[in-house]
C-alpha positions, 0 to 999 in steps of 0.5 A: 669728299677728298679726292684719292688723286690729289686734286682736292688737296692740290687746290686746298694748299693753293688757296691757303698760299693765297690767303698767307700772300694776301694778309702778309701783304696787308699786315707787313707792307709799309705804309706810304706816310707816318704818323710823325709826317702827318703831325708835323705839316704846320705851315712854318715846318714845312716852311724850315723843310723847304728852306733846308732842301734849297729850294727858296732862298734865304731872303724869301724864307725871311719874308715868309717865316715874318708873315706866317709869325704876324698873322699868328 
């Protein structure tokens, strides 16, 4: 059963580096979103998101935040 010339052992400890690797990479490895990202996705956030990266203007973040409040 155990191998006298370390084969046997040689193998056991690779296998268990892999297992270590493999659930220290699931339990430790950042996940791509958090809970507060997913939470916070109402049209009017990511409207005032949008707004505050300069990517609309100030006259169309008007227009838009008047519309989503009318048909709310």
């Amino acid at each position: 059963m155990f191998y006298r010339d370390g084969v046997f052992w040689g193998m056991h400890l690779i296998w268990w580096a892999i297992w270590f690797v493999l659930l220290g990479w699931i339990f430790f490895a950042p996940s791509s979103s958090s809970y507060d990202e997913i939470e916070d996705d109402d049209p009017l956030t990511s409207l005032k998101r949008r707004f505050a990266k300069g990517e609309i203007t100030k006259s169309e973040y008007e227009e838009s935040k008047k519309l989503l409040k009318s048909d709310g």
